[in-house]
C-alpha positions as CSV (number, residue, x, y, z in Angstrom):
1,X,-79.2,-19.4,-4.8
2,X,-78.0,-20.4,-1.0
3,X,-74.2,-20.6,-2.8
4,X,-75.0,-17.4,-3.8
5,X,-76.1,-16.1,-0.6
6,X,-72.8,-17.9,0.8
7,X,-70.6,-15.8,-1.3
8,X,-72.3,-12.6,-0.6
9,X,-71.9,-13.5,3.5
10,X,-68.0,-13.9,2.8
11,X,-67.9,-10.9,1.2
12,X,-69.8,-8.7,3.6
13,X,-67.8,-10.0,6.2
14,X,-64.3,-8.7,4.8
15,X,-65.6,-5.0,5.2
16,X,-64.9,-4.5,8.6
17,X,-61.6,-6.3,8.7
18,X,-58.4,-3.8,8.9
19,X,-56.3,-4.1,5.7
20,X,-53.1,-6.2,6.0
21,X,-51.9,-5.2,1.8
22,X,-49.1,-2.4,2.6
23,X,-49.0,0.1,0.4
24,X,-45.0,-0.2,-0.7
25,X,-42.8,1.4,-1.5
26,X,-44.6,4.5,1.1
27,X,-44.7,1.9,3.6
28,X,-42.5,-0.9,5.0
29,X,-42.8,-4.0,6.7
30,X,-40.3,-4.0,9.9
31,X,-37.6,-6.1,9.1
32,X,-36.2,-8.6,12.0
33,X,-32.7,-7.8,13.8
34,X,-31.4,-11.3,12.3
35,X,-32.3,-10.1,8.7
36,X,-29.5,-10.1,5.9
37,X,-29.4,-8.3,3.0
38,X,-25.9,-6.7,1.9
39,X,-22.7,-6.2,3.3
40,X,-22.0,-2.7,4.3
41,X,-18.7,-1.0,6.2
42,X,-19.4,0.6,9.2
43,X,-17.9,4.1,10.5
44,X,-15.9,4.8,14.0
45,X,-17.1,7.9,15.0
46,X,-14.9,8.2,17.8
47,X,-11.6,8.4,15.5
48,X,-14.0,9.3,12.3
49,X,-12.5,7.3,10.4
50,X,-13.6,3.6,8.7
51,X,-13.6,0.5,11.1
52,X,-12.2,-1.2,8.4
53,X,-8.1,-1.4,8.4
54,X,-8.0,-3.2,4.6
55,X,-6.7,-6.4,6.0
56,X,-8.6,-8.4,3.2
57,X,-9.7,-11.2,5.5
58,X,-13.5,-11.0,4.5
59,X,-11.5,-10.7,0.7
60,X,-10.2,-14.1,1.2
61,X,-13.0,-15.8,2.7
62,X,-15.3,-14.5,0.2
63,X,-16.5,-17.9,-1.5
64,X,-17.7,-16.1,-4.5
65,X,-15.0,-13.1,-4.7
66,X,-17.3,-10.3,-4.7
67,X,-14.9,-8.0,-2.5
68,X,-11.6,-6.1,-3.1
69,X,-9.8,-4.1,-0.5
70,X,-6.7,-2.2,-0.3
71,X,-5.0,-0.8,3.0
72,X,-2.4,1.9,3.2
73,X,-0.8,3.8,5.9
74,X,-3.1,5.8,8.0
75,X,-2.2,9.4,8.4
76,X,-4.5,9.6,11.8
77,X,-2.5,7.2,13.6
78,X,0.9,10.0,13.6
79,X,-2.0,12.5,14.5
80,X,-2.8,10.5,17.7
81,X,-6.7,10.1,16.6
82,X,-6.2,7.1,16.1
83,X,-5.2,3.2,16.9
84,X,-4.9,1.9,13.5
85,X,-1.3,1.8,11.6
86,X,-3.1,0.8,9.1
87,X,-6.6,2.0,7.0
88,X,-8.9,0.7,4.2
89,X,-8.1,3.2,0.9
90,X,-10.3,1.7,-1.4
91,X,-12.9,-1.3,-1.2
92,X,-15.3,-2.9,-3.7
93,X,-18.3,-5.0,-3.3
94,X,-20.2,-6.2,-6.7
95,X,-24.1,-6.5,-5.3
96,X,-24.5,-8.4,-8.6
97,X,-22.5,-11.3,-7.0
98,X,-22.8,-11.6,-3.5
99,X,-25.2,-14.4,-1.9
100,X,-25.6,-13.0,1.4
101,X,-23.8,-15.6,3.0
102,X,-22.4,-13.3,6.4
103,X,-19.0,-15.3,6.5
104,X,-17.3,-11.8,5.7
105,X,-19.3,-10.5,8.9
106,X,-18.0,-13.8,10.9
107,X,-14.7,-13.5,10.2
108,X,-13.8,-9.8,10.6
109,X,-11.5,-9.3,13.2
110,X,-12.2,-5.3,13.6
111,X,-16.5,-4.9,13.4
112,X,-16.0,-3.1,10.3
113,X,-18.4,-5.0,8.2
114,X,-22.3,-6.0,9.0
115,X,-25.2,-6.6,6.9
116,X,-27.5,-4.1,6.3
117,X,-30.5,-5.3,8.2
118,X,-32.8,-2.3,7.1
119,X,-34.7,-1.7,4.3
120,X,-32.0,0.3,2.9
121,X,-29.8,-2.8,2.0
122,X,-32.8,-4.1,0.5
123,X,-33.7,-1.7,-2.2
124,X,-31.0,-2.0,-4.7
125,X,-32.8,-2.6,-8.0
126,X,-30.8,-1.1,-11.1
127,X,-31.4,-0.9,-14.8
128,X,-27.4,-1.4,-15.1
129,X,-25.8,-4.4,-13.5
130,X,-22.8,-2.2,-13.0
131,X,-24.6,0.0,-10.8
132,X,-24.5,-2.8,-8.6
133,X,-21.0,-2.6,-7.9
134,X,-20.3,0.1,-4.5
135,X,-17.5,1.8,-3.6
136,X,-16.5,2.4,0.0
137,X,-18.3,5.5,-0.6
138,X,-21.7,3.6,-1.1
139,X,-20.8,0.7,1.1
140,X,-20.3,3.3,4.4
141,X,-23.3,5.4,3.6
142,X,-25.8,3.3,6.0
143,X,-23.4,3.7,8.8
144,X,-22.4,7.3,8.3
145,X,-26.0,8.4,8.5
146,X,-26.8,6.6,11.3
147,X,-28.7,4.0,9.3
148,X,-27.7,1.2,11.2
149,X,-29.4,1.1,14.5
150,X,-29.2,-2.3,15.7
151,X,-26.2,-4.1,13.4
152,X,-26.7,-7.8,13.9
153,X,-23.8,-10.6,14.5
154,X,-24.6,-14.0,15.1
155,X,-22.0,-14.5,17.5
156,X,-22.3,-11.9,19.7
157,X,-25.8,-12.6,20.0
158,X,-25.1,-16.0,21.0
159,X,-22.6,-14.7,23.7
160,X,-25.5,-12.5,24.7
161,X,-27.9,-15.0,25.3
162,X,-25.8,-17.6,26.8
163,X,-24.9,-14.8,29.4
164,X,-28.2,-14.0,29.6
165,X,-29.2,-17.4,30.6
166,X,-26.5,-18.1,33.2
167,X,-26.8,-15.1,34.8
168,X,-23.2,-14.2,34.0
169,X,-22.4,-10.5,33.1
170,X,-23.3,-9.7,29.9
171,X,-20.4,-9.3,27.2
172,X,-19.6,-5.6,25.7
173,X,-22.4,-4.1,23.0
174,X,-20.5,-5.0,19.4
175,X,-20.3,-2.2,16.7
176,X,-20.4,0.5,20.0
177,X,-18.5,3.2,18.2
178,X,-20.6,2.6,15.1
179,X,-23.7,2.8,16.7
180,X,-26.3,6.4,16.4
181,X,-25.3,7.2,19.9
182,X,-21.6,7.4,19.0
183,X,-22.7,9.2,15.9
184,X,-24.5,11.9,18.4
185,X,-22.0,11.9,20.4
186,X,-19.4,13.4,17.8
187,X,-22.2,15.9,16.8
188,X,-22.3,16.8,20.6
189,X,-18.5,17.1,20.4
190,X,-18.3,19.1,17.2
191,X,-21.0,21.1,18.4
192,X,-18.7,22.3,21.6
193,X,-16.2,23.3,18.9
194,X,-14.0,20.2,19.7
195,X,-12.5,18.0,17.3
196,X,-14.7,15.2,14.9
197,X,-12.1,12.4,16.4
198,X,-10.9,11.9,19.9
199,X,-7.9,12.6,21.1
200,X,-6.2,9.7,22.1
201,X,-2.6,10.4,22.8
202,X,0.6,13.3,22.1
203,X,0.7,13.9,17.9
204,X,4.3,12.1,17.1
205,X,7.0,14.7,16.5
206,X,8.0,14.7,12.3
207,X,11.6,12.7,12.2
208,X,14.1,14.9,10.8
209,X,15.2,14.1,7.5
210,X,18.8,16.0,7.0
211,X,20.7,18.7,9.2
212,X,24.1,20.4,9.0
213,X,26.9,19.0,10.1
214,X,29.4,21.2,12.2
215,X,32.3,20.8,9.9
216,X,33.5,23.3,8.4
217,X,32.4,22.8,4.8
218,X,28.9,22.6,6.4
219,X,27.7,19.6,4.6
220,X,24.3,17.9,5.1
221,X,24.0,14.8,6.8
222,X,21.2,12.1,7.6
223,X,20.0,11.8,11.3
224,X,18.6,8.4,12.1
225,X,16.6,6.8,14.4
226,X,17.3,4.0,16.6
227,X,16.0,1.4,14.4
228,X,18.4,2.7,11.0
229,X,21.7,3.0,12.8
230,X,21.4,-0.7,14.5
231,X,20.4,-1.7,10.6
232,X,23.7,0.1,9.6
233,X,25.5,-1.1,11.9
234,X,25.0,-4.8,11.2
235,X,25.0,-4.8,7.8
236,X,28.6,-2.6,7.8
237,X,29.9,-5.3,10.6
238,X,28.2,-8.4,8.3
239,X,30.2,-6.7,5.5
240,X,33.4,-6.5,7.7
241,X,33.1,-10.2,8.3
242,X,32.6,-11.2,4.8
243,X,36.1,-9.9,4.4
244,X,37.6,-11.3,7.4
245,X,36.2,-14.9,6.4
246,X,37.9,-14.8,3.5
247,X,41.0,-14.0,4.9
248,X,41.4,-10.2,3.7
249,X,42.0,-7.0,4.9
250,X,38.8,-5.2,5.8
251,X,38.3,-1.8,3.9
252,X,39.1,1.1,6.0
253,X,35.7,2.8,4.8
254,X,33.9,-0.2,6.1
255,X,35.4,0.2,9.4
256,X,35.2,3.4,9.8
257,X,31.4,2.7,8.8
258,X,31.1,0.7,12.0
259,X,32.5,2.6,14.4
260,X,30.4,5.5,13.4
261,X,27.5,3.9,13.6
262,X,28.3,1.8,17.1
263,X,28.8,5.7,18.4
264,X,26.0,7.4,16.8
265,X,23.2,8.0,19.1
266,X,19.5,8.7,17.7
267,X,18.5,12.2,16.6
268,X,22.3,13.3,16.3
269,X,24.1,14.1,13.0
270,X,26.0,11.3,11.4
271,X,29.3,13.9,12.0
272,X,28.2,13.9,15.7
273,X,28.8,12.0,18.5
274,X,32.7,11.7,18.6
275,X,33.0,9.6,15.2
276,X,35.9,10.5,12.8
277,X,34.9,12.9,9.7
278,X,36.4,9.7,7.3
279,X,33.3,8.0,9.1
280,X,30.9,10.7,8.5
281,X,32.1,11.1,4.7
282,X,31.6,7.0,4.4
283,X,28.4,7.1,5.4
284,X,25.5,7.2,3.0
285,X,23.7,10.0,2.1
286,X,20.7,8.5,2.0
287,X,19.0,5.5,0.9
288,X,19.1,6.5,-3.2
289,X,20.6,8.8,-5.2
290,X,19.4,12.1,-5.9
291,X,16.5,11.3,-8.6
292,X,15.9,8.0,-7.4
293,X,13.3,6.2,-5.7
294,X,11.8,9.2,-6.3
295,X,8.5,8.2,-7.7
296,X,4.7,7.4,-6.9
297,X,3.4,4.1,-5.3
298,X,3.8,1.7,-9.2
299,X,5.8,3.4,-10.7
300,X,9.2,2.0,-11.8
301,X,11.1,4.5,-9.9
302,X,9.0,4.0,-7.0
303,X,10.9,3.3,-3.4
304,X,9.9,-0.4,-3.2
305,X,11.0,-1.0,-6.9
306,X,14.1,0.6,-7.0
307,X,14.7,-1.1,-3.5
308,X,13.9,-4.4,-5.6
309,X,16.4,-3.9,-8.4
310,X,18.8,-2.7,-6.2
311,X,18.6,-6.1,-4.0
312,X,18.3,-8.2,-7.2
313,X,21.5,-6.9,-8.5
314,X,23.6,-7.3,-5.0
315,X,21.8,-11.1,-5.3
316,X,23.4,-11.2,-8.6
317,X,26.9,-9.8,-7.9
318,X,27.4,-11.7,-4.3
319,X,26.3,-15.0,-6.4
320,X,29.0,-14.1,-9.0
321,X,31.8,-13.4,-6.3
322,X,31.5,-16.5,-5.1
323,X,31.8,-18.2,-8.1
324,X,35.1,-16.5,-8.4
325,X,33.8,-14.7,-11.7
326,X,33.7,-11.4,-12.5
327,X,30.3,-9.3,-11.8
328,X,28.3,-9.0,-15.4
329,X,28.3,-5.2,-16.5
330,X,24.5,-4.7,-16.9
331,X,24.8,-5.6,-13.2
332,X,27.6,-3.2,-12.2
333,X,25.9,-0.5,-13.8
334,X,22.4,-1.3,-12.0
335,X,24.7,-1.0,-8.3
336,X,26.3,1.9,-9.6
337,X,23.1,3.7,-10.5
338,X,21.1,2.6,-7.4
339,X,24.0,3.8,-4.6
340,X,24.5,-0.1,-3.7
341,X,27.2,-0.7,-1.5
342,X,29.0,-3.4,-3.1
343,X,29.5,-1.5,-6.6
344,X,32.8,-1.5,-7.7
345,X,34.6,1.8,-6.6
346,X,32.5,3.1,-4.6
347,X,29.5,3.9,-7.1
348,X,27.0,6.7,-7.3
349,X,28.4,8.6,-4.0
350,X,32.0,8.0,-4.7
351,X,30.8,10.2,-7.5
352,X,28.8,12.8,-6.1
353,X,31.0,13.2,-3.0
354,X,33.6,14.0,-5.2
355,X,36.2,11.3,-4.0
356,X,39.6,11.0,-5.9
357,X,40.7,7.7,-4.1
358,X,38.4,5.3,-5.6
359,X,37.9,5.0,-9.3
360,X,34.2,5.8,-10.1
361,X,31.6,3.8,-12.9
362,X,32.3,5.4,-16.1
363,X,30.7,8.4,-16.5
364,X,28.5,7.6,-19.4
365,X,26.5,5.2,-16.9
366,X,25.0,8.1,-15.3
367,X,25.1,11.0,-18.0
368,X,23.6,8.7,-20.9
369,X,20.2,9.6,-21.2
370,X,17.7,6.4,-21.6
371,X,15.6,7.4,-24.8
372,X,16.4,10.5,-27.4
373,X,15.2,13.9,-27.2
374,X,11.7,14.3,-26.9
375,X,11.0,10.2,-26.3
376,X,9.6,9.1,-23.3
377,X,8.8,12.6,-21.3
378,X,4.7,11.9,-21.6
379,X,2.6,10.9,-18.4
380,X,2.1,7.6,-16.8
381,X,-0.2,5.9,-18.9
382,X,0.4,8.1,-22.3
383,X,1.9,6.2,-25.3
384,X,4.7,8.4,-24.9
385,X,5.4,7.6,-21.0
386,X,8.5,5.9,-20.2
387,X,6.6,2.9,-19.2
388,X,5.1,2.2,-22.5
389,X,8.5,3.6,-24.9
390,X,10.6,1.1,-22.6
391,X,7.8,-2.1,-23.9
392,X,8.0,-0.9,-27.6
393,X,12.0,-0.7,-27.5
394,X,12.3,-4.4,-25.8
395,X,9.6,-6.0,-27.7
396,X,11.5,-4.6,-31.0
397,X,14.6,-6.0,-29.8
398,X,13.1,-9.3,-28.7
399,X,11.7,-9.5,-32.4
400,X,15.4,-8.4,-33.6
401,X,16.8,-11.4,-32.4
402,X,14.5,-13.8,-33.2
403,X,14.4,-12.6,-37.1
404,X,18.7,-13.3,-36.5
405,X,18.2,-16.5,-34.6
406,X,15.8,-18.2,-37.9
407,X,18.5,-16.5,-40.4
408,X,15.7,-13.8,-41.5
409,X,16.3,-10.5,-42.2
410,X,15.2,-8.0,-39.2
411,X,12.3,-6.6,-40.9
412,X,12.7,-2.4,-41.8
413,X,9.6,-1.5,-39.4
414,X,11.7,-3.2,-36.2
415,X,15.1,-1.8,-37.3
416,X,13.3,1.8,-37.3
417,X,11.5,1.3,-34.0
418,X,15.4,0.5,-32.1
419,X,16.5,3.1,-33.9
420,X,13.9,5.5,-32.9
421,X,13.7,4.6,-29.5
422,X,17.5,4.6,-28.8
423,X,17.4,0.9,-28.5
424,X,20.7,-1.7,-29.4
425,X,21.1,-3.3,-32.6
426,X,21.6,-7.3,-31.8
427,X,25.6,-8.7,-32.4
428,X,25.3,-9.7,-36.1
429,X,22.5,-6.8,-37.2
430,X,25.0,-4.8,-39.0
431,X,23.6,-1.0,-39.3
């Protein structure tokens, strides 16, 4: 009975204690500034753009590669909104496999990534593993919304406190354009009807690509910058000396090449400036032929790859020169196609400038279509792209050869692919 009684005295004594059960998910416990929970980008409002540049330094010191960035050029930066060259374009963070571990937050060099110390980088349960994977989209929501009130970095705090301490002065608040007041300070700015990003110097004026020459056949040519004609210039004086090491006459295109381009100035016409007109027909009319390096960031006929070819084949041909032997003709077609300097003849724009004193690649190098009629003219990515006809046509020549090189017979299904596809027959296939 007195345990009883005991009980009953416990029990009566709870009623006028206050509650300390939550009732989650309507309420929340406040979290503490030092909490982690998941990486998240933050957002400069003062050039409204990401802090994050895609420099893939938190990508690298990720210890369990959770993270994927990639950077391109950032059109703000001409605009004169902002400091950054460069700018994230696309960045990935799989929730599924991060531990939390704030070395991407430690070692970023620009403030652009801090964990979510709210409740909203808590609350991430999914049905879907997958779901768990955020795009920048996702991973700069938080900041965007002004989520991120009090962003928390280990060693600024440090600084803070060591400052703090001393008496020193304190160091500069971290994540200031990411902060709500930044955030209400572009609203204020909007709201004047000024621009979402501050203006931070004169837009850049667009370089001119091409003008008219003042000849009288009124023919375009390139105006460079600064930084092109000195490039020009060397590598048309490195070619004169090439020549002049070896004991030969120098090529009266390649000097004229030099002193146009040791008289050019920047911004004028490549016909300008006092240089001879042999000069200005020399020189280039730009860095690939018409149709070429014409493509999309990837793609085979992309700038960077047909720059890649291009210096692969000059690599090829300079290696065979010195070797006294003469330049292989899958490699004098590549310089011929891609406007390289050192093709035989004068190549591509020997061609198209309609020159009669050099002898020009044979005409079927740039008139012979790659695959037959209707082969090869689908998307990127359809099984009738370029891309993907090119693979079948080398993968049934590969197999060609190696059915001649055991003594087989090419089996009929290859022999019709090379055939459909405009490919060659091996040296021994017969037809």
């Amino acid at each position: 009975m007195k345990g009883i009684l005991k009980g009953l005295g416990t029990t009566l004594s709870t009623f006028a204690r206050k509650p300390v059960t939550l009732e989650y998910p309507d309420v929340h416990h406040p979290l503490p500034v030092r909490q982690r929970s998941f990486p998240v980008l933050t957002w400069d409002f003062d050039q409204n753009e990401p802090c994050c540049t895609g420099c893939n330094i938190c990508v690298r010191n990720c210890p369990v590669d959770c993270m994927t960035a990639i950077m391109h050029d950032n059109p703000k930066h001409a605009e004169g909104t902002s400091d950054r060259r460069k700018i994230v374009e696309k960045f990935w963070i799989d929730y599924g496999r991060c531990m939390r571990c704030n070395i991407c937050v430690e070692v970023c060099p620009f403030e652009a990534i801090v964990m979510d110390n709210n409740w909203s980088g808590h609350e991430h349960s999914v049905y879907d593993r997958l779901d768990l994977h955020m795009d920048i989209d996702e991973l700069m929501k938080a900041s965007r919304e002004g989520r991120l009130n009090l962003p928390f970095q280990p060693e600024d705090t440090i600084e803070a406190l060591v400052a703090e301490l001393s008496g020193a002065e304190a160091p500069e608040l971290p994540f200031k354009v990411s902060l709500p007041e930044a955030r209400q300070r572009q609203l204020e700015r909007i709201a004047r009807g000024e621009a979402a990003a501050i203006q931070l110097r004169e837009p850049e004026k667009p370089k001119a690509a091409a003008v008219a020459a003042a000849t009288p056949g009124g023919e375009e040519v390139e105006v460079l910058s600064e930084s092109k004609i000195r490039a020009r210039r060397m590598r048309a004086e490195r070619q004169a000396k090439e020549f002049t090491d070896k004991g030969e006459a120098v090529p009266a295109e390649i000097l004229a090449a030099v002193e146009l381009y040791t008289n050019m100035k920047p911004g004028e016409a490549a016909s300008g400036g006092g240089a001879p007109a042999a000069a200005a027909a020399a020189a280039p009319r730009g860095e690939f032929p018409p149709g070429i390096g014409t493509g999309p960031k990837g793609d085979p006929n992309s700038p960077e790859k047909v720059r890649a070819r291009r210096m692969r084949a000059e690599r090829k041909a300079k290696e065979a020169q010195a070797a006294g032997e003469p330049i292989p003709e899958d490699v004098v077609q590549t310089l011929y196609e891609l406007g390289s300097e050192l093709s035989p003849g004068g190549g591509v724009w020997a061609t198209l400038g309609g020159a009669t004193a050099v002898a020009a690649a044979p005409a079927e190098a740039a008139a012979a279509p790659e695959f037959p009629p209707g082969i090869g003219i689908g998307p990127k990515g359809d099984p009738n792209s370029p891309e993907k006809v090119r693979a079948r046509r080398m993968r049934a020549e590969r197999q060609a050869k190696e059915a001649l090189a055991k003594g087989e017979p090419i089996p009929e299904e290859v022999l019709a692919t090379i055939k459909e596809l405009g490919g060659k027959l091996p040296e021994g296939a017969g037809q």
